[in-house]
Predicted model as a PDB file, atoms N, CA, C, CB and O in Angstrom, pLDDT in the B-factor column:
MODEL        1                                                                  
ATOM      1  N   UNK A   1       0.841  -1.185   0.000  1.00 53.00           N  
ATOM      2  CA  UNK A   1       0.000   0.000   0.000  1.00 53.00           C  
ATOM      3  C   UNK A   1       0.883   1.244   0.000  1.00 53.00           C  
ATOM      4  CB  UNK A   1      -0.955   0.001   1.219  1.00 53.00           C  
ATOM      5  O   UNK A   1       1.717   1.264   0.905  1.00 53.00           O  
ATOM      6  N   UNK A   2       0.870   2.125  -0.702  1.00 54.00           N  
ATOM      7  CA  UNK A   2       1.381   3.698  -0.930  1.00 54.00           C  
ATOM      8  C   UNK A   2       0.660   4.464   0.194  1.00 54.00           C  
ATOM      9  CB  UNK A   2       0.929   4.416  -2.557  1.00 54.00           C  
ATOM     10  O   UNK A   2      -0.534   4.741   0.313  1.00 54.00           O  
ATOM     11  N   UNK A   3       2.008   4.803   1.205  1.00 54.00           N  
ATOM     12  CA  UNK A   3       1.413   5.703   1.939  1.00 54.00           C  
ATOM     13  C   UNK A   3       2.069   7.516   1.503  1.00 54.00           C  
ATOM     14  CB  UNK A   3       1.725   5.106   3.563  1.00 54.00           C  
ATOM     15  O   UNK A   3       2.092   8.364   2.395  1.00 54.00           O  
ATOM     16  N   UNK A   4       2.454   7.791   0.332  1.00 53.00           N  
ATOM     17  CA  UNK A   4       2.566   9.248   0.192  1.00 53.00           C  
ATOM     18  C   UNK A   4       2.290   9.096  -1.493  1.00 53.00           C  
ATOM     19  CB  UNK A   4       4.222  10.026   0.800  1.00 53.00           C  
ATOM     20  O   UNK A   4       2.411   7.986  -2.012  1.00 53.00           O  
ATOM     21  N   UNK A   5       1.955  10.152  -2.213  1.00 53.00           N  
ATOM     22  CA  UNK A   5       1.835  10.548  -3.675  1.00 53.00           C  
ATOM     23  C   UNK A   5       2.586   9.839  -4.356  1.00 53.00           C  
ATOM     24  CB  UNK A   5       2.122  11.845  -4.013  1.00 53.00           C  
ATOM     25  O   UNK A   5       2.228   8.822  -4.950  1.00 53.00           O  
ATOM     26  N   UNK A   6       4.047  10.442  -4.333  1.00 50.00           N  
ATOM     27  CA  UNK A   6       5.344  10.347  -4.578  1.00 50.00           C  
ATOM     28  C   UNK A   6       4.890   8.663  -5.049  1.00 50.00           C  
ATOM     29  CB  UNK A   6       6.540  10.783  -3.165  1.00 50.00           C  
ATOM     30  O   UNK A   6       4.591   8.416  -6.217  1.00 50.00           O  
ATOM     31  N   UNK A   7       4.891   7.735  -4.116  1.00 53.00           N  
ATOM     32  CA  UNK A   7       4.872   6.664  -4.149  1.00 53.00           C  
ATOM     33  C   UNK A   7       3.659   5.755  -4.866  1.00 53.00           C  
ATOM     34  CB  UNK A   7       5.089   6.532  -3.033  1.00 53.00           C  
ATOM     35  O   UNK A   7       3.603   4.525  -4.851  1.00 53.00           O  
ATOM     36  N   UNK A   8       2.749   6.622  -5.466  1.00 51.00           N  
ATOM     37  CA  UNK A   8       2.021   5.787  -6.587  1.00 51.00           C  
ATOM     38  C   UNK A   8       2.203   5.653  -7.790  1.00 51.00           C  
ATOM     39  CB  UNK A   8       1.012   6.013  -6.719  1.00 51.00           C  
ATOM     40  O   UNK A   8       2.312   6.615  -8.550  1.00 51.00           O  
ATOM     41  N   UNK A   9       2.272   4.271  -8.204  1.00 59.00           N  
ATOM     42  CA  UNK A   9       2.631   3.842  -9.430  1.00 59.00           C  
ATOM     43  C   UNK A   9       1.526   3.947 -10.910  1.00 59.00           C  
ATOM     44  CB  UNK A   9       2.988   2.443  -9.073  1.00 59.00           C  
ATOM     45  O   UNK A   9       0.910   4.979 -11.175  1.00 59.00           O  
ATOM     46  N   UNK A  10       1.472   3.088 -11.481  1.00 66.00           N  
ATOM     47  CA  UNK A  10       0.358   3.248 -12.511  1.00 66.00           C  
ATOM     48  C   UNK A  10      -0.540   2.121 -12.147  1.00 66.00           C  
ATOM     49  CB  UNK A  10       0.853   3.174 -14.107  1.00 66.00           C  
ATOM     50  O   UNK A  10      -1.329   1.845 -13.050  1.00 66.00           O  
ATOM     51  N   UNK A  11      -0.614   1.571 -11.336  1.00 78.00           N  
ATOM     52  CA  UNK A  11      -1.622   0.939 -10.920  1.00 78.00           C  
ATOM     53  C   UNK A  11      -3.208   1.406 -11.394  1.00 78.00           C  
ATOM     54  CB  UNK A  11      -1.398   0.989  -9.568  1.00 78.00           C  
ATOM     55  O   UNK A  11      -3.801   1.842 -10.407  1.00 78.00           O  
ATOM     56  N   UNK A  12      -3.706   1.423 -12.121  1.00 78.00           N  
ATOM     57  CA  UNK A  12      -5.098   1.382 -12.422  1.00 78.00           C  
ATOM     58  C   UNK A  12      -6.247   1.563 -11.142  1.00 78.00           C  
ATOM     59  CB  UNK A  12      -5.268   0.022 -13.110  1.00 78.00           C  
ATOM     60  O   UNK A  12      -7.024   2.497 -10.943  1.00 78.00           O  
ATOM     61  N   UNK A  13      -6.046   0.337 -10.386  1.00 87.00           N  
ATOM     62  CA  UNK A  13      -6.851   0.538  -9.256  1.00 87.00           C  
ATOM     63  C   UNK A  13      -6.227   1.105  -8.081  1.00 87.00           C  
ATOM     64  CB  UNK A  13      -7.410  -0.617  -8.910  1.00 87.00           C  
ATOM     65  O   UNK A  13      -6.564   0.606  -7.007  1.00 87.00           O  
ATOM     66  N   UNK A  14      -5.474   1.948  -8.071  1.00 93.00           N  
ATOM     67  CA  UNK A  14      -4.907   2.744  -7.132  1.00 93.00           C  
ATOM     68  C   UNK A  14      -6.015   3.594  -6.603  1.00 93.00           C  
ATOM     69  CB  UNK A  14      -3.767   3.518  -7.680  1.00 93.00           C  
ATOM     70  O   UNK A  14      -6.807   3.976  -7.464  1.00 93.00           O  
ATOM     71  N   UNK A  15      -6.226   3.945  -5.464  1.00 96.00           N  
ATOM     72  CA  UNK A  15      -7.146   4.949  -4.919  1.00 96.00           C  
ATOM     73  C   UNK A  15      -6.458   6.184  -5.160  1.00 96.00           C  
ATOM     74  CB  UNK A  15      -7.508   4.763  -3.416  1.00 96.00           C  
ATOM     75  O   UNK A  15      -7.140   6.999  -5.782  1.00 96.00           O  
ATOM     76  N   UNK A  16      -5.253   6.573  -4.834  1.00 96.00           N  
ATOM     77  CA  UNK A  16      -5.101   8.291  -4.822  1.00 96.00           C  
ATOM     78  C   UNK A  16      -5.305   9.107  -6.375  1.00 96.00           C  
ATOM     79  CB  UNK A  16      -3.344   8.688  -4.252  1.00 96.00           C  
ATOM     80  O   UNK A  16      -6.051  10.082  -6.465  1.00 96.00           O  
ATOM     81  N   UNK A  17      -4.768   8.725  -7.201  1.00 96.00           N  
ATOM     82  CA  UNK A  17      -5.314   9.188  -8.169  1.00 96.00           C  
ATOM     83  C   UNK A  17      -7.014   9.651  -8.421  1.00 96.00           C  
ATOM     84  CB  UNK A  17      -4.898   8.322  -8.895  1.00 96.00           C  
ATOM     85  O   UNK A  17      -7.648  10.655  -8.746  1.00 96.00           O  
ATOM     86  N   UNK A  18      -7.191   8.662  -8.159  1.00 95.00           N  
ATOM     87  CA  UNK A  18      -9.143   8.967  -8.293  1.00 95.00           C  
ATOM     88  C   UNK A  18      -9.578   9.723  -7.260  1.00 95.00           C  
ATOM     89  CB  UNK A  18     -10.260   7.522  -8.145  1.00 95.00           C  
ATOM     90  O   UNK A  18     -10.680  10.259  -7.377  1.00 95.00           O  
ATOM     91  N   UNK A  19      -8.948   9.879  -6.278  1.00 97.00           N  
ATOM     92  CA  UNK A  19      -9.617  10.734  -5.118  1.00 97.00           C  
ATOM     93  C   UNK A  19      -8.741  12.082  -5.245  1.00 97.00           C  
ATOM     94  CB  UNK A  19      -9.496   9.948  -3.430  1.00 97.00           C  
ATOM     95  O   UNK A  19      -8.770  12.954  -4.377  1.00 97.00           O  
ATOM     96  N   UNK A  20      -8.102  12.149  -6.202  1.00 97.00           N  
ATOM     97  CA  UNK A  20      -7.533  13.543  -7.014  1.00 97.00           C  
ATOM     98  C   UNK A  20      -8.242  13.719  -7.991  1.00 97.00           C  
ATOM     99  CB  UNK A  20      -6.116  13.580  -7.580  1.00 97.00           C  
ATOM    100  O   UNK A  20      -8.327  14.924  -8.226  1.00 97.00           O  
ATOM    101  N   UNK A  21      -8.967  12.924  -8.895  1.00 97.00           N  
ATOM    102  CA  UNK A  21      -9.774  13.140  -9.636  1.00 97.00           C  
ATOM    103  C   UNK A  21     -11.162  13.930  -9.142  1.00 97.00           C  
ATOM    104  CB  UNK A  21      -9.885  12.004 -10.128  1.00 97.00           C  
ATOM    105  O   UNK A  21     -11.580  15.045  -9.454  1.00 97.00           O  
ATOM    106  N   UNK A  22     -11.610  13.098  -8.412  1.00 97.00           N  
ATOM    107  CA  UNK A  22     -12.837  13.026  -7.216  1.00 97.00           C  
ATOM    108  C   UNK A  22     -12.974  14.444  -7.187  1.00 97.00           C  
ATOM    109  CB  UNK A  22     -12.471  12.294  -5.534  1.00 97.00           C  
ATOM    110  O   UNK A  22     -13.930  15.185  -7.414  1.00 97.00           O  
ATOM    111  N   UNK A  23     -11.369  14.717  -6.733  1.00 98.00           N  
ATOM    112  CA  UNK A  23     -11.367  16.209  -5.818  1.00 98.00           C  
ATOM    113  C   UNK A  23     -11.905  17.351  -7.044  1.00 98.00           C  
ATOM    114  CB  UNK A  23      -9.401  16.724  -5.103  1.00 98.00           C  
ATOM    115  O   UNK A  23     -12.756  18.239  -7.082  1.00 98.00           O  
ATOM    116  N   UNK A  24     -11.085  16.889  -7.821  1.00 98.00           N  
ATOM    117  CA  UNK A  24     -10.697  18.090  -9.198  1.00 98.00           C  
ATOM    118  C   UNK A  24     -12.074  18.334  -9.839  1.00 98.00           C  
ATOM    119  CB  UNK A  24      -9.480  17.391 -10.650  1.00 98.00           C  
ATOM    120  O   UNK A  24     -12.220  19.430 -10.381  1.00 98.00           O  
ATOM    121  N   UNK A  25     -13.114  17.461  -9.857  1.00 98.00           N  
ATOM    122  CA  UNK A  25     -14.577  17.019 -10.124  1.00 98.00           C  
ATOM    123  C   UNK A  25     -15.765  17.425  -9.051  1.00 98.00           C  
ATOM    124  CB  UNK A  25     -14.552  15.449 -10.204  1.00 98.00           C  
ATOM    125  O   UNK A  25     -16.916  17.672  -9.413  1.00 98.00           O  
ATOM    126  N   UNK A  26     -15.352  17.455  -7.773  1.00 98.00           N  
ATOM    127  CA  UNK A  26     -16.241  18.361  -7.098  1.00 98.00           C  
ATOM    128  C   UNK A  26     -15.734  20.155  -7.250  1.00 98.00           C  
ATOM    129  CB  UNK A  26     -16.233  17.784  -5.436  1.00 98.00           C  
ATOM    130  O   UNK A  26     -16.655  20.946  -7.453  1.00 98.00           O  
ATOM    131  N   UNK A  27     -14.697  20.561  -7.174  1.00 98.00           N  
ATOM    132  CA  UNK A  27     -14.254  22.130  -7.221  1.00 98.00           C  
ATOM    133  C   UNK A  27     -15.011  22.257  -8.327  1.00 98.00           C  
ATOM    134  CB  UNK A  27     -12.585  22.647  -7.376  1.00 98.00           C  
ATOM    135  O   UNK A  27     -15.747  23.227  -8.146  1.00 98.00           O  
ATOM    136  N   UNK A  28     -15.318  21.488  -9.989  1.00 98.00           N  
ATOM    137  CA  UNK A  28     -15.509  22.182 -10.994  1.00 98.00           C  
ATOM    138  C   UNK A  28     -17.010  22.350 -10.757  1.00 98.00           C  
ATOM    139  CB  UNK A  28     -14.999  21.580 -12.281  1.00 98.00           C  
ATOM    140  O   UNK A  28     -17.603  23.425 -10.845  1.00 98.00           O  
ATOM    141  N   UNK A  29     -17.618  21.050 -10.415  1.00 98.00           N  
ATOM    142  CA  UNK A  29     -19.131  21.095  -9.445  1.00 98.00           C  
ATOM    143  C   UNK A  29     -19.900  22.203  -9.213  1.00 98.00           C  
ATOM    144  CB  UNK A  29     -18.954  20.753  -8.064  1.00 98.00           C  
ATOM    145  O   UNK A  29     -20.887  22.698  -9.757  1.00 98.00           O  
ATOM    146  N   UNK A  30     -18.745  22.651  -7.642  1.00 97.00           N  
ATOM    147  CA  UNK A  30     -19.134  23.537  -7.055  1.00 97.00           C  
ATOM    148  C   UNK A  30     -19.307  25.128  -8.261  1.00 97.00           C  
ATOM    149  CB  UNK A  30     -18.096  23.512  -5.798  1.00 97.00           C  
ATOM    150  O   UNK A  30     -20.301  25.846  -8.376  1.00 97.00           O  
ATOM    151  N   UNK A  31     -18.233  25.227  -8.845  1.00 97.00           N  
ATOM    152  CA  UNK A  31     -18.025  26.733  -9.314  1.00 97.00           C  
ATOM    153  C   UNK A  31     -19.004  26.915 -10.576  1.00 97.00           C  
ATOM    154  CB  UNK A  31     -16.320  27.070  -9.780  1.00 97.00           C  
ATOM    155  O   UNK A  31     -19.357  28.051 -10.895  1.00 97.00           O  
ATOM    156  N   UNK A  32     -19.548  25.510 -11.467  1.00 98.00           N  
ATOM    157  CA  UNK A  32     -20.560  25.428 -12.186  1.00 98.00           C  
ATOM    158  C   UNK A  32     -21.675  25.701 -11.592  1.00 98.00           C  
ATOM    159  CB  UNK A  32     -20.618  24.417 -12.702  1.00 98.00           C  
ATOM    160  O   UNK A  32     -22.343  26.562 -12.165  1.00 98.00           O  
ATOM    161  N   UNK A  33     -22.235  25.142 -10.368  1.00 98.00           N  
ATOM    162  CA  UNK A  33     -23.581  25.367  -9.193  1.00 98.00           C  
ATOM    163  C   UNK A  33     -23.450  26.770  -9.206  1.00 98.00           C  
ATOM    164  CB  UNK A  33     -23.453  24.658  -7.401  1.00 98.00           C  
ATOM    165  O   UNK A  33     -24.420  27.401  -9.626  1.00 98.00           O  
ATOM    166  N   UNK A  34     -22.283  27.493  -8.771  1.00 97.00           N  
ATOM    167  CA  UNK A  34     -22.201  28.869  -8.374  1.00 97.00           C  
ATOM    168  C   UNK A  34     -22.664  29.713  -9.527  1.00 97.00           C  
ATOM    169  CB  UNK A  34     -20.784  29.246  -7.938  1.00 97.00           C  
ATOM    170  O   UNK A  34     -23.187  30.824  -9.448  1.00 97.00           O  
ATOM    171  N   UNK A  35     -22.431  29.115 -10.464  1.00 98.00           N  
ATOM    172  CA  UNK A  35     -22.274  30.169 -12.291  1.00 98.00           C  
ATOM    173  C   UNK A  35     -23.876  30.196 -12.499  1.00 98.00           C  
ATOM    174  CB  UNK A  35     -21.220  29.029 -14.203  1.00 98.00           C  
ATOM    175  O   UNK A  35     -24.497  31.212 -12.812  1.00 98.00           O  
ATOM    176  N   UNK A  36     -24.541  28.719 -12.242  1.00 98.00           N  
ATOM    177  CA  UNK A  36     -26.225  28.833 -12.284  1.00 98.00           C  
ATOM    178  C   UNK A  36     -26.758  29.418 -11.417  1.00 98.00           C  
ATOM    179  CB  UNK A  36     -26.965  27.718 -12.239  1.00 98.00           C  
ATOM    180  O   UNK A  36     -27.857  29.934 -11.616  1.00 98.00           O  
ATOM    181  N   UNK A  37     -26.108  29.502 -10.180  1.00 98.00           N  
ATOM    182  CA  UNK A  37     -27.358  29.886  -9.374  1.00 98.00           C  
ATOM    183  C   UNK A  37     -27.383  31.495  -9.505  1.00 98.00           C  
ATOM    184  CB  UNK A  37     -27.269  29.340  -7.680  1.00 98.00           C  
ATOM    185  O   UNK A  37     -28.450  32.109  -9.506  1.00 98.00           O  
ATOM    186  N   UNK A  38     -25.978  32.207  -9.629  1.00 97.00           N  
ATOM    187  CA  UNK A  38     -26.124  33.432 -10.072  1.00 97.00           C  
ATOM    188  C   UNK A  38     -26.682  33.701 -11.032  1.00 97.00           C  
ATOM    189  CB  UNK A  38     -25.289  33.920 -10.181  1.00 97.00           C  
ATOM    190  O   UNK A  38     -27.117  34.846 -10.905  1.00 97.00           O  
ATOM    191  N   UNK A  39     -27.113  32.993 -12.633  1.00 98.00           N  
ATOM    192  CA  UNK A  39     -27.578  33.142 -13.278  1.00 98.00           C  
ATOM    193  C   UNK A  39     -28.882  33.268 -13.365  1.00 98.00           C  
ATOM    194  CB  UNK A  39     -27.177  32.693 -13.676  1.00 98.00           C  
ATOM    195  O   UNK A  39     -29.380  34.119 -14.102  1.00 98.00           O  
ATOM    196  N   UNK A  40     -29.615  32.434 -12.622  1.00 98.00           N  
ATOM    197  CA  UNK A  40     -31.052  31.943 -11.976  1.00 98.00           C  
ATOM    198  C   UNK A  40     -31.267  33.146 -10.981  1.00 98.00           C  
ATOM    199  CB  UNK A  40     -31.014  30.260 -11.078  1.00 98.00           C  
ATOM    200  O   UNK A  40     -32.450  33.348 -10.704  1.00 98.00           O  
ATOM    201  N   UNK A  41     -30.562  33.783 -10.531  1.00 97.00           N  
ATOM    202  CA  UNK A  41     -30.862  35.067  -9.550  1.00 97.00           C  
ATOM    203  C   UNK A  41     -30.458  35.807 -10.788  1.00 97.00           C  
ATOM    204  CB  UNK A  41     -29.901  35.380  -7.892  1.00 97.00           C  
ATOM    205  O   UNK A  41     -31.288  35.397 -11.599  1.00 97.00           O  
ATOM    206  N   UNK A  42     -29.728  36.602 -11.385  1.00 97.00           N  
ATOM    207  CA  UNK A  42     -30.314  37.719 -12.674  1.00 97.00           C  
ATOM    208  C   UNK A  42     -31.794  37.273 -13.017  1.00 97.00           C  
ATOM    209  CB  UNK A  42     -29.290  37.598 -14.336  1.00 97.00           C  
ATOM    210  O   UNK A  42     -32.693  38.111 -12.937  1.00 97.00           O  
ATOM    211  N   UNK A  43     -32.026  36.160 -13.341  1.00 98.00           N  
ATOM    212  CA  UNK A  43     -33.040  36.028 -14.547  1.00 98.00           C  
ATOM    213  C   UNK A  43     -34.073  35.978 -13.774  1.00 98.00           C  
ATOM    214  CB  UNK A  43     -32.963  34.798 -15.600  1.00 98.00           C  
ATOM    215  O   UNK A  43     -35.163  35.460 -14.019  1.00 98.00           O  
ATOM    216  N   UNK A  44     -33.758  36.476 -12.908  1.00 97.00           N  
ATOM    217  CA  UNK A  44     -35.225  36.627 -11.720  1.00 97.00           C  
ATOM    218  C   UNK A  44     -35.976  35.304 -10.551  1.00 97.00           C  
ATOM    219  CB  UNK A  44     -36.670  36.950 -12.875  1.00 97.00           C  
ATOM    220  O   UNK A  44     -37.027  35.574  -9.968  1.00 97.00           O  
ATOM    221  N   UNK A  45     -35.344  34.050 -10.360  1.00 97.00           N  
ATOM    222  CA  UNK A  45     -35.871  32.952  -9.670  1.00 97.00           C  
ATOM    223  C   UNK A  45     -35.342  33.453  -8.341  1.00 97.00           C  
ATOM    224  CB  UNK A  45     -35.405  31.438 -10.181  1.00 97.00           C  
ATOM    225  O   UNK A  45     -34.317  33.976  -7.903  1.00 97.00           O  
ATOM    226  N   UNK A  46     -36.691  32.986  -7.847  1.00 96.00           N  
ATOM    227  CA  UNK A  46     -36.439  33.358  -6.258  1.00 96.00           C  
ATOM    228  C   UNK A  46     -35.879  32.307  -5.655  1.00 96.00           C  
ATOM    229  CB  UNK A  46     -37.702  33.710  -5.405  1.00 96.00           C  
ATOM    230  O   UNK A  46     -35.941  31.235  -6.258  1.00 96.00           O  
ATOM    231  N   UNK A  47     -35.175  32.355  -4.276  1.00 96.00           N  
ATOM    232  CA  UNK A  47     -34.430  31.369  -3.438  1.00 96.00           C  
ATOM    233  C   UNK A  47     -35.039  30.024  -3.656  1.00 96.00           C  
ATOM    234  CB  UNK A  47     -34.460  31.739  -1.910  1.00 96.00           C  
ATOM    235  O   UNK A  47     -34.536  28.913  -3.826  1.00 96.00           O  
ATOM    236  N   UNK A  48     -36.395  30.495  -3.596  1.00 97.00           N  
ATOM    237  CA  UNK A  48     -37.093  29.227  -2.977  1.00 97.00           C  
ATOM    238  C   UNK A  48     -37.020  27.688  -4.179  1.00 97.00           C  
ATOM    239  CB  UNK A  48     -38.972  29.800  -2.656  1.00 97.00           C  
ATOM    240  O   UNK A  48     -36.866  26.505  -3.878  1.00 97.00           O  
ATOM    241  N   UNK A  49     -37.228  28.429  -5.781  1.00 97.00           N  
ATOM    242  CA  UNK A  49     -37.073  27.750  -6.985  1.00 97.00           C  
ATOM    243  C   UNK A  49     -35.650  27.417  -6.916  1.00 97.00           C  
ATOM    244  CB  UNK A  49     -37.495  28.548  -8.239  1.00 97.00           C  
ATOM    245  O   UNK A  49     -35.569  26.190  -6.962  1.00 97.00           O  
ATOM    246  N   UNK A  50     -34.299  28.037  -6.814  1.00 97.00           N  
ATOM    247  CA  UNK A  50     -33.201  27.585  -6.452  1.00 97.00           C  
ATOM    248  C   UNK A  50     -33.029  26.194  -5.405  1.00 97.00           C  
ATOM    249  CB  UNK A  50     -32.688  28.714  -5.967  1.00 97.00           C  
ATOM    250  O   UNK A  50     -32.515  25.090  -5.586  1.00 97.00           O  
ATOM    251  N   UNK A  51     -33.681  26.794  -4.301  1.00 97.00           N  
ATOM    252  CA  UNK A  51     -33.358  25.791  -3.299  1.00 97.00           C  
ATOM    253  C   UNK A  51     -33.769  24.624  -3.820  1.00 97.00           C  
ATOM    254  CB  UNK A  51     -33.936  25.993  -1.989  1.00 97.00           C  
ATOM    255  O   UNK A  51     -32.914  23.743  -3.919  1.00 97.00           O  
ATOM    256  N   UNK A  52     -35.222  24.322  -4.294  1.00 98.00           N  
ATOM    257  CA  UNK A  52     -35.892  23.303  -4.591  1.00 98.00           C  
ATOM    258  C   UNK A  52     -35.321  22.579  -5.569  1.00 98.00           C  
ATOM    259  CB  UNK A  52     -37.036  23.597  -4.851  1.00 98.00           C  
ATOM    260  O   UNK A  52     -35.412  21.368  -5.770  1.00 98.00           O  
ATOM    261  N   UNK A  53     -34.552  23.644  -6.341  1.00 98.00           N  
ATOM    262  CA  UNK A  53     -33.757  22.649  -7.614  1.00 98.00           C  
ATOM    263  C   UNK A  53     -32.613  21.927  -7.308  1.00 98.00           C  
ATOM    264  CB  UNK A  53     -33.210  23.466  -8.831  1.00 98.00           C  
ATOM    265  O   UNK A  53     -32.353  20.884  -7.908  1.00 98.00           O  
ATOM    266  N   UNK A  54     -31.564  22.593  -6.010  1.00 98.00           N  
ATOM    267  CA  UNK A  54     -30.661  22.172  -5.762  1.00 98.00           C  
ATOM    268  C   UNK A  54     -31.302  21.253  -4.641  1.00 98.00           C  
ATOM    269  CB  UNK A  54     -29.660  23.111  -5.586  1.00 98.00           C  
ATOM    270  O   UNK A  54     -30.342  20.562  -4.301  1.00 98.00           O  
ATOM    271  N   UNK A  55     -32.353  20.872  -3.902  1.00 98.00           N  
ATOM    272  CA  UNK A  55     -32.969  20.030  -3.140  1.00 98.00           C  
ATOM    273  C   UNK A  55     -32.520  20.120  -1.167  1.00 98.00           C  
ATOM    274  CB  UNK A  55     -32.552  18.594  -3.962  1.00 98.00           C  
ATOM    275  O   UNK A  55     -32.567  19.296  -0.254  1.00 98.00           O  
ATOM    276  N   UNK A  56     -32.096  21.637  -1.272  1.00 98.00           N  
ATOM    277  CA  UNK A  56     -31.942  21.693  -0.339  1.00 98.00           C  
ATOM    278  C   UNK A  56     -33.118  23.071   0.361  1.00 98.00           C  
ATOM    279  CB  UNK A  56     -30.492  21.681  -0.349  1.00 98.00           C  
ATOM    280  O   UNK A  56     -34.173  23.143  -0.270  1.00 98.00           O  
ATOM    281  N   UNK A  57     -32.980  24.065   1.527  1.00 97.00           N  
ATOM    282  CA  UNK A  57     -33.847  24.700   1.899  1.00 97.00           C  
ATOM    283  C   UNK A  57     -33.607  25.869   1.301  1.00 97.00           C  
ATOM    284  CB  UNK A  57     -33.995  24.678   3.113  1.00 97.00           C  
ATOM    285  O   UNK A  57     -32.597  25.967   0.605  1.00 97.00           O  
ATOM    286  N   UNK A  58     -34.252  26.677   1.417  1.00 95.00           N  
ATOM    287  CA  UNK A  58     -34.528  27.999   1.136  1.00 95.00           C  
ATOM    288  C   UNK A  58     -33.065  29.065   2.124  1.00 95.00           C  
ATOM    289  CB  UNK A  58     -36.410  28.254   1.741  1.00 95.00           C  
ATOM    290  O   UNK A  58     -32.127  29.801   1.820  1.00 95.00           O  
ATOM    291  N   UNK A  59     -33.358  28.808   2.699  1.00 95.00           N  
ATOM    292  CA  UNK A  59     -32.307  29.821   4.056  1.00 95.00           C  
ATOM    293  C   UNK A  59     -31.406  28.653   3.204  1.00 95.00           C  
ATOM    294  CB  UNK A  59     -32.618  29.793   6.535  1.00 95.00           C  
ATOM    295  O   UNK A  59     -31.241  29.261   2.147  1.00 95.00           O  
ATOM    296  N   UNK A  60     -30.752  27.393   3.036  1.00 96.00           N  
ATOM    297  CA  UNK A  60     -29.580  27.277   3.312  1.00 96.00           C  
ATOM    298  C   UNK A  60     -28.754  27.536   1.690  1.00 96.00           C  
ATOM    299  CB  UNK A  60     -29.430  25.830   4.113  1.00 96.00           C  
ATOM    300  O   UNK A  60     -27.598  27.219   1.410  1.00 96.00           O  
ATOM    301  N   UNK A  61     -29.719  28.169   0.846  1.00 96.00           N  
ATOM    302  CA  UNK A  61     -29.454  28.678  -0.979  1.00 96.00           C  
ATOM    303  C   UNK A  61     -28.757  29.522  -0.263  1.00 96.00           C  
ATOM    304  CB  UNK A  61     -30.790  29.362  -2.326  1.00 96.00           C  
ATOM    305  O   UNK A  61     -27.530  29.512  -0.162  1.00 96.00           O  
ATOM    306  N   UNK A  62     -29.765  30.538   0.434  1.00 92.00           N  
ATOM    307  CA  UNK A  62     -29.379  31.884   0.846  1.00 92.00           C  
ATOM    308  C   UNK A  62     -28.312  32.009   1.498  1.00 92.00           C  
ATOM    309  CB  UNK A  62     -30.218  32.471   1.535  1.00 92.00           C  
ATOM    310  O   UNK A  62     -27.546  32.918   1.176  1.00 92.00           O  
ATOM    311  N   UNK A  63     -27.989  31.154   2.559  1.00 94.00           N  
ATOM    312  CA  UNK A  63     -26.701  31.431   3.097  1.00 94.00           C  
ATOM    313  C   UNK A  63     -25.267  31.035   2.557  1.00 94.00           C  
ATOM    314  CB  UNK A  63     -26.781  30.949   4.223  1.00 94.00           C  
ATOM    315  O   UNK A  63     -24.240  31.415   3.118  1.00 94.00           O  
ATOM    316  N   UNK A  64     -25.279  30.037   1.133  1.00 95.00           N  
ATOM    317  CA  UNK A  64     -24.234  29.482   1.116  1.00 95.00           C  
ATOM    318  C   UNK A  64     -24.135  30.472  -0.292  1.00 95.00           C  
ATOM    319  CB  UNK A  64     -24.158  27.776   1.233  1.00 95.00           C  
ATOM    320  O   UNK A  64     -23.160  31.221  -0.342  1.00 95.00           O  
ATOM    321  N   UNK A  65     -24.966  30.494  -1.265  1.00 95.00           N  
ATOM    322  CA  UNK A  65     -24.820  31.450  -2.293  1.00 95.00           C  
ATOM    323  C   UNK A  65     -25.333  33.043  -2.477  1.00 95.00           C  
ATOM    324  CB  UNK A  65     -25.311  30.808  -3.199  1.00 95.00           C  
ATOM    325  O   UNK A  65     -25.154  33.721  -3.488  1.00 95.00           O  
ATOM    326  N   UNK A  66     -26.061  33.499  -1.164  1.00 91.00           N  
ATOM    327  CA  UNK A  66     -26.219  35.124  -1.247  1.00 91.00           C  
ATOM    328  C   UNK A  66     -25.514  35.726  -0.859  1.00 91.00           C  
ATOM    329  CB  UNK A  66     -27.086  35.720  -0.780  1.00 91.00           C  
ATOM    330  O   UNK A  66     -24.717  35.250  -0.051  1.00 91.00           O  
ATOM    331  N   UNK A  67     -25.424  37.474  -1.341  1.00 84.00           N  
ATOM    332  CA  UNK A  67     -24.115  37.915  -1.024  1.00 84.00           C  
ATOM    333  C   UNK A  67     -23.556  38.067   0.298  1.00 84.00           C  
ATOM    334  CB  UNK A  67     -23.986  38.987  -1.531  1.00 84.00           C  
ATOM    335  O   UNK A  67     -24.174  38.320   1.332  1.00 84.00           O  
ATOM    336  N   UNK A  68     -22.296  37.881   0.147  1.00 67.00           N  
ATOM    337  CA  UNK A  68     -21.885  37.800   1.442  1.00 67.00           C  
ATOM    338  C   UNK A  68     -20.963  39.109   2.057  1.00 67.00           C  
ATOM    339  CB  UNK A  68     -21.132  36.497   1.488  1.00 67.00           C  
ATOM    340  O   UNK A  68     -20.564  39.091   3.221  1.00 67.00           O  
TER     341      UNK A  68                                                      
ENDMDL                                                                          
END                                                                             
């Protein structure tokens, strides 16, 4: 088992690679979510149509994507 970077090979089923992938795949996630939901606030949708789309609450659209 590879316990530092340095030390992974090309192993295919290696975990660190993919959980660098993983990583690199939620950041783009997040900053795409961010690009709609600002977009969806110009074009006039209120929190509540946001929240519901992203399936979470109303206050928690607002607190994680209104201005801060």
């Amino acid at each position: 088992m590879a316990d530092s970077v340095t030390a992974v090979g090309s192993d295919p089923d290696e975990p660190i690679p993919h959980l660098f992938r993983i990583a690199e795949q939620r950041r783009a996630l997040s900053r795409e979510e961010e690009t709609q939901v600002r977009r969806a606030r110009v074009q006039g949708y209120s929190w509540e149509a946001i929240a519901t789309a992203l399936g979470i609450t109303k206050q928690a659209a607002h607190k994680k994507f209104g201005r801060k």
